[in-house]
C-alpha positions in Angstrom: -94.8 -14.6 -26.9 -91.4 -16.2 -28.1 -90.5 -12.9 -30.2 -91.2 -10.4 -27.4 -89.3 -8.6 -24.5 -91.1 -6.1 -22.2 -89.7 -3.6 -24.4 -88.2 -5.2 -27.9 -89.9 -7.6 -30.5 -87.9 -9.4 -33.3 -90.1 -9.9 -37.0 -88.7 -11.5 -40.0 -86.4 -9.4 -42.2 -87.8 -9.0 -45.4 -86.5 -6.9 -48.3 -88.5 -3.8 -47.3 -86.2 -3.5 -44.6 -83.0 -2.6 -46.7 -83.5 0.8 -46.4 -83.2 0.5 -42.5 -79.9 -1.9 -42.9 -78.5 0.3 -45.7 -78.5 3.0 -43.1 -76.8 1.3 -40.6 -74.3 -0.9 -42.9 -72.9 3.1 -44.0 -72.6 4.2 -40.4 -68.9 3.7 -39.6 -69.7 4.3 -35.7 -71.9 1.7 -36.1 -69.9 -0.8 -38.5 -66.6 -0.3 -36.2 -67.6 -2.6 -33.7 -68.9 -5.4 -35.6 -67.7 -5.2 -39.6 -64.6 -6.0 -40.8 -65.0 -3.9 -43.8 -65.3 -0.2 -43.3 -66.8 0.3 -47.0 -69.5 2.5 -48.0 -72.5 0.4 -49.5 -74.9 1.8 -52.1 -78.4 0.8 -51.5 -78.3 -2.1 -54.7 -75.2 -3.7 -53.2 -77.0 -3.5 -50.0 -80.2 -5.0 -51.7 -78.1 -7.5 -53.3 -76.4 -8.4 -50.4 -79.9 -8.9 -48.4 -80.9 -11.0 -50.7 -78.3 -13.3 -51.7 -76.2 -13.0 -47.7 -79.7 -12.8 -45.3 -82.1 -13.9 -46.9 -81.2 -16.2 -49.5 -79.5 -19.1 -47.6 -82.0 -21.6 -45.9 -78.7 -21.8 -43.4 -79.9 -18.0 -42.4 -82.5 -16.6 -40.6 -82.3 -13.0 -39.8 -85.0 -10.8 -37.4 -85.6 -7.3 -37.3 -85.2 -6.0 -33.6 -88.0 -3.5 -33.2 -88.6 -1.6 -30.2 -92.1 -1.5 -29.2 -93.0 1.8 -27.8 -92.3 3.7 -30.7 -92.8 1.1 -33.5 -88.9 1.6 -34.1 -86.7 -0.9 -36.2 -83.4 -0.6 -33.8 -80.9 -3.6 -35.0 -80.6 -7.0 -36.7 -80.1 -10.8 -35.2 -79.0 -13.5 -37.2 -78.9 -17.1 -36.6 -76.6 -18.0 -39.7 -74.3 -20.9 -41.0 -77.0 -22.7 -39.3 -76.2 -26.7 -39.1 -79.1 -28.8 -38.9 -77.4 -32.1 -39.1 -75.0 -30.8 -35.9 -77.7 -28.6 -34.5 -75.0 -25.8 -34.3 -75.6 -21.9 -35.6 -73.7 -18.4 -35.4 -75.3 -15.8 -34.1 -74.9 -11.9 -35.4 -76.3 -8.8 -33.3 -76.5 -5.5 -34.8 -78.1 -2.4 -33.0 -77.5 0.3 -35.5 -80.0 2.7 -34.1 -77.4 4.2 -31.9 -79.6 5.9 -29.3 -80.3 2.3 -28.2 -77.1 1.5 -27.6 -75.6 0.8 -23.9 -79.6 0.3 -22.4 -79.8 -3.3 -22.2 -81.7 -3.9 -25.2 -79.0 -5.5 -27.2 -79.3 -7.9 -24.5 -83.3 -8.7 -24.4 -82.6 -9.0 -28.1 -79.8 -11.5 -27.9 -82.2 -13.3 -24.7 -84.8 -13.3 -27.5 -82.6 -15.1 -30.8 -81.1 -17.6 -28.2 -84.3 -18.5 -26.7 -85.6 -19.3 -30.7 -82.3 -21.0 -31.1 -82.1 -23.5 -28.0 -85.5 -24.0 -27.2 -87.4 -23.9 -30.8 -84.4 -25.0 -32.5 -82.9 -27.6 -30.7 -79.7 -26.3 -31.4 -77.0 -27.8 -29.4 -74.8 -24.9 -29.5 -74.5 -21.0 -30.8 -70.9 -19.6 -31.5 -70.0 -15.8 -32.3 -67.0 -13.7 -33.1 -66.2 -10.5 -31.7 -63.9 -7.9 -31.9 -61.3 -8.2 -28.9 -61.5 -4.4 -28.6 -65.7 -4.9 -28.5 -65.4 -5.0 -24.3 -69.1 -3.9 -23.9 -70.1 -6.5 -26.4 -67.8 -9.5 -24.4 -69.3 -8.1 -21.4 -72.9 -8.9 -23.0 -72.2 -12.4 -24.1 -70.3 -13.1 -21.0 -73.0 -12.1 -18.7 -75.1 -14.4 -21.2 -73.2 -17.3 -20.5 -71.2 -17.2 -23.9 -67.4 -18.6 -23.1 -64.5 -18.1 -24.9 -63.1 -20.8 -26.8 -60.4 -19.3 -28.5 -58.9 -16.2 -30.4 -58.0 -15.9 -33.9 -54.6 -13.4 -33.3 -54.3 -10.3 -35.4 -56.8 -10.9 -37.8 -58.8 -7.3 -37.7 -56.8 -4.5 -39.6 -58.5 -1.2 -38.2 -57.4 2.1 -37.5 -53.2 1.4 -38.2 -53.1 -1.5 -35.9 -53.8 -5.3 -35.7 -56.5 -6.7 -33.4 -58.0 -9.9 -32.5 -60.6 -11.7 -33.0 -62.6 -13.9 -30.1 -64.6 -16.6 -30.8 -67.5 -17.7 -28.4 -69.7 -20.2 -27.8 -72.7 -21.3 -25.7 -73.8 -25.2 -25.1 -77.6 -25.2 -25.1 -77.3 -27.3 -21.8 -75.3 -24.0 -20.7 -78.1 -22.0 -21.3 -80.8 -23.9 -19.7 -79.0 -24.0 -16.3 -78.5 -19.8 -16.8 -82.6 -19.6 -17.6 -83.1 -21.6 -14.7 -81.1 -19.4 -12.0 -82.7 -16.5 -14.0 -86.4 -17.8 -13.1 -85.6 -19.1 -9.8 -84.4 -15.8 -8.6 -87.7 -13.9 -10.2 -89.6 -16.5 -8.4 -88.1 -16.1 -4.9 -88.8 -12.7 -5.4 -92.2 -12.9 -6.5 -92.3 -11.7 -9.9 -93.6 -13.6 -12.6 -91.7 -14.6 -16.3 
């Protein structure tokens, strides 16, 4: 199934699921990584925000990352400024279920979107930005064939000091060739994808 990992499945955000983004959009822990705002959101701006940021643009097109065993909403993945014409996106990854964090599952979530992305899609390439202090999270798009293309220098105020931003990318032609080694090695070991 295109939405499913052995242990994750992604479902369309809808606006029931403000409650569960609310939550994680007022952790800090959670928001230090990945926001550049540090504000505290009441659950209307948060509803506005849903609706007018993720799920009002036809440019957007944000998943729920649930994990499977419990039933659990863990984290959000967005595909957003999405250019048909160029066949180019952004991509956003959110776990804000801490608990989940640092066991792989931001990564069969991320496997997931960019699966959507480059073979539903057709998108020719996927960029991100990440906090040059985010190592575990370069580490992840690294690993998933993400490069870095360039650095936007002291842009991220946080915590009495400046810190950079990365910017990433990933060719869909990239990501074929990484699927493939992927497969070939399950293959010659004799599992099945």
């Amino acid at each position: 199934m295109l939405f499913e990992s052995s242990r994750v499945r992604l479902r369309k955000m809808t606006m029931e699921d403000t409650v569960y983004y609310n939550k994680w959009r007022n952790d800090l822990e959670v928001m230090y990584s990945t926001n550049p705002s540090l504000d505290i959101y009441p659950i209307d701006a948060t509803r506005e925000f849903v609706e007018h940021v993720i799920l009002g643009p036809p440019t957007t097109k944000s998943y729920l990352m649930i994990e499977k065993e419990n039933e659990s909403p863990i984290g959000i993945l967005t595909l957003t400024n999405i250019d048909y014409k160029n066949r180019n996106a952004e991509c956003i990854i959110e776990i804000g279920e801490r608990d989940y964090w640092g066991k792989g599952y931001g990564s069969e979530g991320l496997s997931l979107l960019l699966d959507y992305g480059f073979y539903e899609m057709n998108l020719h390439r996927i960029s991100l930005r990440v906090f040059a202090f985010n190592n575990r999270a370069i580490r992840l798009y690294t690993k998933t064939g993400f490069q870095i293309e360039g650095t936007s220098r002291q842009s991220l105020f946080r915590n009495g000091q400046w810190h950079d931003v990365v910017h990433m990318g990933l060719l869909q032609k990239e990501y074929f060739r990484i699927r493939e080694i992927i497969y070939s090695d399950e293959d010659s070991e004799g599992t099945t994808h």
